[in-house]
C-alpha positions in Angstrom: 16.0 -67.5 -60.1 13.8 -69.2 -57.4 14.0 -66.2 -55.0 13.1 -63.3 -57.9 10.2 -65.7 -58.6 9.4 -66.2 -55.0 9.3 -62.3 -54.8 7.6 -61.3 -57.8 4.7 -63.4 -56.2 4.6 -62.0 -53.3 4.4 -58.3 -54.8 1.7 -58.9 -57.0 -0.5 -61.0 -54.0 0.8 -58.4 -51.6 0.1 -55.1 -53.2 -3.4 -55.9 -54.1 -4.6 -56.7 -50.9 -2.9 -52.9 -49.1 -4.5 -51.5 -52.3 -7.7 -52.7 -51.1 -7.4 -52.5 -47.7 -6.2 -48.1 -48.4 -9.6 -48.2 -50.6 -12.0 -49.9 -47.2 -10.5 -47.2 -45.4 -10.8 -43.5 -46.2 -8.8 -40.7 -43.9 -10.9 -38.4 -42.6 -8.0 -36.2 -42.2 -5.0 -36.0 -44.4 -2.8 -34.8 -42.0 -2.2 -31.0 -43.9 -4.7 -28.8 -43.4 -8.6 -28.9 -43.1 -9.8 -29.8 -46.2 -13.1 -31.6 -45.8 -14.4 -29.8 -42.5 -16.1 -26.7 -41.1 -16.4 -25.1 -37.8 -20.2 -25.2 -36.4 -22.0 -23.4 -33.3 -19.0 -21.8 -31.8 -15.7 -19.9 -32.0 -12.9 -22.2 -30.7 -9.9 -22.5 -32.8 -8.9 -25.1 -34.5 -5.5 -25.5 -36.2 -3.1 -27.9 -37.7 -0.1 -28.5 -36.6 2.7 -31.6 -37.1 0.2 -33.9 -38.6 -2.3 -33.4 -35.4 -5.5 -31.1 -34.8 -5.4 -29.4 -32.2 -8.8 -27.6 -30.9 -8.4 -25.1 -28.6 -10.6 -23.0 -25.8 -11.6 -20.0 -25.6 -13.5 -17.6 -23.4 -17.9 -17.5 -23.3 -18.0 -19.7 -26.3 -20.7 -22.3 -26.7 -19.7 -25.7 -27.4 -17.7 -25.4 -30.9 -17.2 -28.4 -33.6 -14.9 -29.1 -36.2 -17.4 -31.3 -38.9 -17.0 -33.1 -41.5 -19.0 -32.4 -44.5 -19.6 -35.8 -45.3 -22.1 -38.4 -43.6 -21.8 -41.9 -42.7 -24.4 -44.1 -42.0 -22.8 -47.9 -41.0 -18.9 -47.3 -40.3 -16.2 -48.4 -38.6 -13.9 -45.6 -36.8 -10.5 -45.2 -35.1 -9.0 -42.2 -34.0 -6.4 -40.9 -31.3 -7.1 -38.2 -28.8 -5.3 -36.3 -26.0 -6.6 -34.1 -23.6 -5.3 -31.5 -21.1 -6.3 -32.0 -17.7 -9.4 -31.3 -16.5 -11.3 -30.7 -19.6 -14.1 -32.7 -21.2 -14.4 -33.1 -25.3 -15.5 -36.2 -27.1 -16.2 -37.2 -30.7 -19.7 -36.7 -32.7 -21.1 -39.2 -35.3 -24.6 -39.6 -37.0 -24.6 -36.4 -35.7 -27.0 -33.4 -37.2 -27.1 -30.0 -37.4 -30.1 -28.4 -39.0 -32.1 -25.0 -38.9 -35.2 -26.6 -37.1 -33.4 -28.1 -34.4 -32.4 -25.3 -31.6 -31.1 -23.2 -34.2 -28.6 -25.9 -35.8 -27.1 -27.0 -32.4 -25.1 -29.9 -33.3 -26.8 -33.0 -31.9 -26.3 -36.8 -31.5 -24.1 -39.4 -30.4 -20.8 -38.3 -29.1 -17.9 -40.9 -27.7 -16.9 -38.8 -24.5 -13.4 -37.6 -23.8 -13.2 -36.7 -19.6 -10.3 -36.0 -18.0 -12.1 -35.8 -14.4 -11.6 -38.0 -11.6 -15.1 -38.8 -13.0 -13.4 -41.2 -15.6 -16.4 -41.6 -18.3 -14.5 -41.2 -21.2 -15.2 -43.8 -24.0 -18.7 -43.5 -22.7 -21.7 -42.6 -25.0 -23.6 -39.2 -24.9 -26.2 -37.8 -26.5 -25.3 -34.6 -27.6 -28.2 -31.7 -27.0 -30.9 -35.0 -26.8 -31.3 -37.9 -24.3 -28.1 -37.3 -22.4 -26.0 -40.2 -21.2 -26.7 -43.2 -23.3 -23.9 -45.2 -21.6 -22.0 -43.7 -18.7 -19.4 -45.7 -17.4 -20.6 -46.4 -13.6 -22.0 -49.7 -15.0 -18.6 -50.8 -16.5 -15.6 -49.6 -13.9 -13.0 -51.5 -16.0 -13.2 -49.5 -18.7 -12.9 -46.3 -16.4 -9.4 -47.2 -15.8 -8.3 -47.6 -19.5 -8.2 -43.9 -20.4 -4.3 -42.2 -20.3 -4.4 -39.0 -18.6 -3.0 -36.3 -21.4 -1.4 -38.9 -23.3 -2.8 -40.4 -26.7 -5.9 -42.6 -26.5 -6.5 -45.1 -29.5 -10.5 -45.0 -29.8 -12.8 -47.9 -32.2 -16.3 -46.8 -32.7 -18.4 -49.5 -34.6 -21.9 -48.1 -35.9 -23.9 -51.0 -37.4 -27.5 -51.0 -37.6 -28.6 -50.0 -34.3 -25.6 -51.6 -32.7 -23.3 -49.3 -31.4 -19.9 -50.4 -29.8 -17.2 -48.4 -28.6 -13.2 -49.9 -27.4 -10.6 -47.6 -26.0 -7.3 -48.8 -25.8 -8.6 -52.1 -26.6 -11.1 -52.2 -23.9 -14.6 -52.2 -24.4 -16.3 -49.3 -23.0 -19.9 -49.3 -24.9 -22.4 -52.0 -25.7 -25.8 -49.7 -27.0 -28.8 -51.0 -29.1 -30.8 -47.3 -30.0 -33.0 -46.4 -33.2 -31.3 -43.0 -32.9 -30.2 -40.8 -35.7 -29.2 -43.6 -38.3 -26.8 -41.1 -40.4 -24.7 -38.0 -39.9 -21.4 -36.1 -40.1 -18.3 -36.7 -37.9 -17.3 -33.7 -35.4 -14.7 -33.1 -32.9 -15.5 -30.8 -30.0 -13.9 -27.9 -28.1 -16.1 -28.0 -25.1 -17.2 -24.7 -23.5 -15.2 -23.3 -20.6 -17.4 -20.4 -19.8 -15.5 -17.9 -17.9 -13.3 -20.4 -16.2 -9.9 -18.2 -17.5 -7.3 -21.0 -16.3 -8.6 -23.1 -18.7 -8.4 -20.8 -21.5 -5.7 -21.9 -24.0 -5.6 -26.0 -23.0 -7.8 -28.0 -25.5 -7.7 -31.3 -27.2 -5.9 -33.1 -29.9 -6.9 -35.7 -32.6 -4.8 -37.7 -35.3 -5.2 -40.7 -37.4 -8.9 -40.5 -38.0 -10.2 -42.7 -40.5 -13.1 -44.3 -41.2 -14.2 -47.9 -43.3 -17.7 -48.4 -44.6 -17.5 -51.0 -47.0 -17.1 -55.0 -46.2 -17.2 -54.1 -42.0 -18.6 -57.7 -41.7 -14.6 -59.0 -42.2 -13.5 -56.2 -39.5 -16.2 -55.6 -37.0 -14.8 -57.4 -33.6 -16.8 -60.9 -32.5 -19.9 -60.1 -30.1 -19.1 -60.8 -26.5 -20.7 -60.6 -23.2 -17.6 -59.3 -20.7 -19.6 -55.8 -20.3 -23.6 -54.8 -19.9 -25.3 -53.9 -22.8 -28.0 -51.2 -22.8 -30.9 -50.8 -25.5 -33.6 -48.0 -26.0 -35.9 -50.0 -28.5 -39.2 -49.3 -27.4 -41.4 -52.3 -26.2 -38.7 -54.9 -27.5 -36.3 -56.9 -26.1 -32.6 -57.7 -27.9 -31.8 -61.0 -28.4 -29.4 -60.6 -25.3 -31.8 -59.3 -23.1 -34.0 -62.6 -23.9 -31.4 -64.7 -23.0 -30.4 -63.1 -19.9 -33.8 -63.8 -19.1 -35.8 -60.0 -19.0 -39.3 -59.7 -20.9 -41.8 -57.1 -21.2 -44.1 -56.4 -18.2 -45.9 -54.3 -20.4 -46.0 -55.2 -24.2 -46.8 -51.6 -25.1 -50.3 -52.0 -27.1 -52.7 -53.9 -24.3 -53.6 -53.6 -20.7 -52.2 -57.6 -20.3 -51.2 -58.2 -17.5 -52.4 -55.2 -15.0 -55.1 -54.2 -13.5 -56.7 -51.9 -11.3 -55.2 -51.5 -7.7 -58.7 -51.4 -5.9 -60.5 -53.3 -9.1 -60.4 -56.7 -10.9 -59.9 -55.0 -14.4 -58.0 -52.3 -16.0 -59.2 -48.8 -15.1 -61.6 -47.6 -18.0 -60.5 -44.0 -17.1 -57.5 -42.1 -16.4 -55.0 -44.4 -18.6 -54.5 -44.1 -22.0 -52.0 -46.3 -24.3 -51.2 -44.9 -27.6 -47.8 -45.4 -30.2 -46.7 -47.8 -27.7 -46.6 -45.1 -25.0 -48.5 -45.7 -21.4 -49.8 -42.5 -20.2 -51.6 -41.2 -16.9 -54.1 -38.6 -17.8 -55.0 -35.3 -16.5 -57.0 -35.6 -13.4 -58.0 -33.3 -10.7 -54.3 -33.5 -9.6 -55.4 -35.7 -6.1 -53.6 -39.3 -5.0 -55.4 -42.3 -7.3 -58.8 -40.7 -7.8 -59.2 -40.5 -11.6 -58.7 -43.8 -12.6 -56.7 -45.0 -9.9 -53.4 -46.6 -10.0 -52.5 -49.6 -12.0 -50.8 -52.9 -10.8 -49.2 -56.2 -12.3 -51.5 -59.3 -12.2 -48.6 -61.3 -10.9 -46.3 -60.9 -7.6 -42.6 -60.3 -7.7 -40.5 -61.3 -5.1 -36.2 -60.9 -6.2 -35.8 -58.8 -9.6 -34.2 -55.8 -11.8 -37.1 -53.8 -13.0 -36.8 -51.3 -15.5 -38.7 -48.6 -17.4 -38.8 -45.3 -19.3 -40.9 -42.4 -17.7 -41.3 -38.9 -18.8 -43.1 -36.3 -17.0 -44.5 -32.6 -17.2 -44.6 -29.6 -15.6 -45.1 -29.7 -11.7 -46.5 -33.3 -11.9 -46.2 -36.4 -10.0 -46.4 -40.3 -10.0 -44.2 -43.0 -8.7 -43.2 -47.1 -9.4 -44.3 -48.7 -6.2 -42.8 -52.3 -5.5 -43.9 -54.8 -2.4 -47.3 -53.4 -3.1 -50.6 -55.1 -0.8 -53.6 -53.9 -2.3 -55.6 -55.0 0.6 -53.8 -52.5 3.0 -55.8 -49.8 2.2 -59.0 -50.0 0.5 -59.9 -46.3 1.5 -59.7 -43.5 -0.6 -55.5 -42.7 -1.9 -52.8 -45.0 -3.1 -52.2 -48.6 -2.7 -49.5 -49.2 -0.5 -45.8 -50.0 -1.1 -42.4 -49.2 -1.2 -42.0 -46.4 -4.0 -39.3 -45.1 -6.3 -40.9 -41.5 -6.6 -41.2 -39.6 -9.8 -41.8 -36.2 -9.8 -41.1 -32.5 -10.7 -38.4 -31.3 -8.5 -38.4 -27.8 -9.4 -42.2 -27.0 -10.1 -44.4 -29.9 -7.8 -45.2 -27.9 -4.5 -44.2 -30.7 -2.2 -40.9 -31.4 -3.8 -39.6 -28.2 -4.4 -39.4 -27.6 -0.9 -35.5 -27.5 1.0 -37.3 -29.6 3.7 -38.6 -32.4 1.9 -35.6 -34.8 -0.1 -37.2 -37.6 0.5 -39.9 -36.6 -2.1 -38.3 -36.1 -4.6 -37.0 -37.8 -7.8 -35.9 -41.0 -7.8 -35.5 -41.2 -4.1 -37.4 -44.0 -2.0 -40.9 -41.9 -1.0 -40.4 -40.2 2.3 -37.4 -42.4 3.3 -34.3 -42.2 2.0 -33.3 -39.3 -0.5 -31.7 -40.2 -3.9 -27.9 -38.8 -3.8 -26.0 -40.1 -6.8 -22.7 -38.6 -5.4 -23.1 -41.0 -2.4 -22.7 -43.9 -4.9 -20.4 -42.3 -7.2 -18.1 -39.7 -5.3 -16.9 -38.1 -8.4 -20.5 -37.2 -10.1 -21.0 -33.2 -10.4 -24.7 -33.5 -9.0 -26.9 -35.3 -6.9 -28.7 -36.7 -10.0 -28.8 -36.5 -13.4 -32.1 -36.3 -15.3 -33.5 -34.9 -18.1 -36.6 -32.6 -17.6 -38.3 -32.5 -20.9 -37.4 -36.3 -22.5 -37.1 -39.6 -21.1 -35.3 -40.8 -17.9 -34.6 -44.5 -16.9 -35.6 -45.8 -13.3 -33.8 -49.1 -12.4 -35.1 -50.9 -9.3 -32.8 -54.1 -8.2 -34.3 -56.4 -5.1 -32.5 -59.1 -4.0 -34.1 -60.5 -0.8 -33.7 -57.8 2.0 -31.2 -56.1 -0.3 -32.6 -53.2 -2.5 -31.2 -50.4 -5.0 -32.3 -47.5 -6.8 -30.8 -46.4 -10.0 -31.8 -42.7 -12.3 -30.3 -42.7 -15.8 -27.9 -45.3 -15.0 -26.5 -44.3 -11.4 -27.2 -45.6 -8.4 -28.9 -43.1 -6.4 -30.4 -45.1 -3.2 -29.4 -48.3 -1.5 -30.9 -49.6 1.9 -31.6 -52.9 3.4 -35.0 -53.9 4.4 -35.8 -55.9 8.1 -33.2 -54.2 9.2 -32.8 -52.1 12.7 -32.3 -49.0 10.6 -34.9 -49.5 8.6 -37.9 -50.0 11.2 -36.1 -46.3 12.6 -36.9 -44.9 9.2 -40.5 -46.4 8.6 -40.9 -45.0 12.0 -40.3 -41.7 11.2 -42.4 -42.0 8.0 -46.1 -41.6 7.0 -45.5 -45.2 6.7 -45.5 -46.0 10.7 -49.2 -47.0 11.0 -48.7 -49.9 8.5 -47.7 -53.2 10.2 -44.4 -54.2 9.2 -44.2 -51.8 6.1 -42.4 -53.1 3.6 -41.4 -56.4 5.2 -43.4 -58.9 2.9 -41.6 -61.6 0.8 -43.2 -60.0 -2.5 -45.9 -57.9 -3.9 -47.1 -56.4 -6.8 -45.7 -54.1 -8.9 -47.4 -51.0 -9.2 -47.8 -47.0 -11.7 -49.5 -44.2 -9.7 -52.2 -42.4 -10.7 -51.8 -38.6 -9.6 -53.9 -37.0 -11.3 -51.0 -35.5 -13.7 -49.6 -36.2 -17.2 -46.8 -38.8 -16.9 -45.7 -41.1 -19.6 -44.0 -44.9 -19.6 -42.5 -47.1 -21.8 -39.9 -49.8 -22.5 -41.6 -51.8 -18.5 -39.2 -55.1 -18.5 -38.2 -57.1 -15.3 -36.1 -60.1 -14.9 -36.4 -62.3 -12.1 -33.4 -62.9 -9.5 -32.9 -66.1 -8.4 -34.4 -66.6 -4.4 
C-alpha cells in the first residue's frame, strides 16, 4: 500500500513539472515535414528526411534560407548540426528580411558553421551587415570543440543585448551589441558558386527548439574563462569597467584632447555629433584644416581600441608614441601610426608598390598580413568598406601589436636591431630615435577627408 502511495506521488509531482518544462520549450521543428518555414533569397533544396533537415547545394545560387515564420525576441536555443567537409553554413536569429533592405537579403546575426582548417564555427557573424561580430582567433579553445561532419550540439542564449553562444558545451561567444532586438530563425545553404565538387554536399539540422519564457531559471551563470566583445557606442559593460578600460573619448565633448600644435581643441575641421567623432572635408592635404587631434594625457603600456569608418579614397590614421614637439612645421605630428585608409580608391595606397600604406598596417613600416598571424584566414584582412571596422592597438613595453576586426595583422618589437633597419628605410629616418620614447600621446589625423570614430577606450598595462 506504501509503495502504490509512494508512486502515485511521484506521478502527480513528476508529470507536472515535464508538462511545464514541454510548455518553456517549443520545437521549432517537429521532425515531419516543414510546417512553420519558408525558403528565402535562394534556390537550395531543402528536404526532410529521418527526423533531420537536410539543406542541400546547388549550382550559381545566392545564399538560400530555410526561415521560420515566427520571431523571437529573448530566447534560449539548442540545436544540432553536421556539415560536409569543406563547406560553410551557420544559423540566423533576430534575423530580418524586408523589401527596403537589399531587396529582402536576409540579414543579422548568424552562429557560424565552418568546416575549414579556419575553425570559426560557433563564432558570431553578421549576416549582409557588420561582418564578424566574434571570430574565433581571440578564443582558440573553442576552435577545437567543433566535430568535423559529425553532429554538433549548439546553445545560443539572446537576452537583452547579451548574446552567448556554447558548442559542445564550450563557450565560443561572449557579445554585448544593440543589434536587431527581434527576428525569425533561418538555416543556411551557403552559396557554392560554380565550385561543381561541391554541388550535392550540404548541411543537416535536428532537435531545434527554442524557450522564451522563465530563461532566468535556465540561462547558464556568467563567467569570465573567454573575452567578451561589446559594440555599445560610447559605453562601457560592467566587465569592461572592471577589467579596468574607460572611455578616452566620452562621445559628446572634446575632454580630454586637444590640438596637436595648439593648447585647445581645433575650432575647425572636427565635428562631434550622435556620439560620432568626425574629420571634415578639407582640401585633402596632411593636418591643414583643423589639424590633428591628441589626448591630453601620455600613455605608456595599453590596449587601445576604437571604431572608424571611412569614405571613398580618403585617409587618416591612430598614431601612438606621439611628440608633438618633433615637428612644429607644417604636416602631421609625429608618431608611430596604425594607418587608415582606402585601399582600393586613395592614390597612394592603391598602388602594388606601397603595402606599407595601407590599412591597418604600421605607416610605411610593416604591412598588415592577417594570414601571417592566422595561417588559415582566406585574405590578408578583413574589413568592411562601407560600415565600421575595429582597430586594436596592444603595447607592452618594447612589445607591440596590431589588430583589424579582431585579427592580428602586425606585430614587431621596438629598440630592436630590426627595427632601427626599418626606421632606416622609412620617411621616418631623420627623426632621432623614432619611436623609441617610453610614452606619448595618443593621437586622430586630420587629412583633410571624411573619416568617422567612435566607441575610443584604452586600458592601461601594468609597466
Amino acid at each position: 500500500m506504501k509503495r502504490r502511495f509512494f508512486l502515485f506521488v511521484f506521478l502527480t509531482v513528476c508529470l507536472p513539472l515535464h508538462a511545464i518544462h514541454a510548455e518553456n520549450w517549443s520545437e521549432l521543428f517537429n521532425g515531419k515535414n516543414l510546417n512553420g518555414w519558408r525558403v528565402l533569397n535562394g534556390t537550395a533544396k531543402f528536404a526532410v528526411e529521418d527526423g533531420i533537415i537536410r539543406g542541400t547545394s546547388v549550382l550559381n545560387s545566392p545564399n538560400t534560407f530555410l526561415v521560420t515564420k515566427q520571431e523571437f525576441s529573448d530566447f534560449i536555443l539548442e540545436y544540432d548540426a553536421k556539415l560536409d567537409s569543406g563547406l560553410n553554413s551557420g544559423v540566423q536569429f533576430r534575423s530580418k528580411s524586408v523589401p527596403e533592405f537589399l531587396n529582402g537579403r536576409v540579414h543579422g546575426y548568424q552562429v557560424d558553421l565552418d568546416a575549414t582548417p579556419r575553425a570559426w564555427s560557433g563564432g558570431l557573424y553578421d549576416e549582409a551587415g557588420r561582418g564578424w561580430l566574434y571570430n574565433l582567433e581571440c578564443n582558440p579553445k573553442a576552435k577545437l570543440a567543433y566535430k568535423p561532419e559529425a553532429w554538433n550540439h549548439f546553445r545560443v542564449e539572446a537576452i537583452g543585448n547579451h548574446i552567448r553562444v556554447w558548442m559542445n558545451d564550450v563557450q565560443t561567444v561572449d557579445v554585448i551589441d544593440d543589434g536587431i532586438p527581434s527576428g525569425f530563425v533561418a538555416l543556411q545553404v551557403h552559396n557554392i558558386n560554380g565550385d561543381t565538387a561541391k554541388v550535392g554536399t550540404g548541411v543537416q539540422f535536428r532537435n531545434i527548439q527554442i524557450k522564451t519564457k522563465n530563461l532566468e531559471k535556465e540561462t547558464k551563470p556568467i563567467t569570465e574563462e573567454i573575452p567578451q566583445i561589446s559594440y555599445l557606442q560610447n559605453e562601457l559593460t560592467e566587465r569592461e569597467k572592471k577589467e579596468g578600460w574607460r572611455l578616452l573619448w566620452d562621445g559628446v565633448s572634446t575632454n580630454g584632447w586637444r590640438g596637436a600644435k595648439l593648447d585647445q581643441f581645433p575650432t575647425e575641421g572636427w565635428k562631434i555629433e550622435n556620439g560620432i567623432l568626425s574629420v571634415m572635408k578639407g582640401t585633402g592635404a596632411e593636418s591643414e584644416f583643423g589639424g590633428d587631434i591628441i589626448t591630453v594625457n601620455k600613455y605608456k603600456n595599453f590596449e587601445l581600441e576604437a571604431d572608424f569608418k571611412y569614405t571613398e579614397a580618403a585617409n587618416s590614421g591612430i598614431k601612438y608614441f606621439v611628440d608633438p614637439e618633433l615637428n612644429k612645421g607644417k604636416g602631421s605630428a609625429i608618431g608611430c601610426e596604425y594607418q587608415i585608409v582606402d585601399d582600393e580608391k586613395h592614390q597612394v595606397a592603391s598602388k602594388p608598390e606601397n603595402v606599407t600604406h595601407r590599412l591597418a598596417s604600421l605607416y610605411d613600416l610593416i604591412p598588415a598580413d592577417a594570414i601571417f598571424y592566422a595561417p588559415h584566414e582566406s585574405t590578408h584582412k578583413r574589413y568592411n568598406k562601407d560600415n565600421w571596422n575595429r582597430a586594436k592597438i596592444i603595447v607592452n613595453g618594447d612589445h607591440v601589436e596590431h589588430f583589424l576586426n579582431g585579427i592580428k595583422v602586425v606585430d614587431y618589437t621596438r629598440r630592436t636591431q630590426m627595427w632601427r633597419a626599418l626606421v632606416a628605410k622609412s620617411k621616418y629616418a631623420t627623426w632621432l630615435n623614432f619611436g623609441e620614447q617610453d610614452d606619448g600621446h595618443i593621437l586622430l589625423q586630420e587629412h583633410g577627408d571624411v573619416v568617422y570614430y567612435k566607441n575610443i577606450k584604452i586600458k592601461e598595462l601594468p609597466d
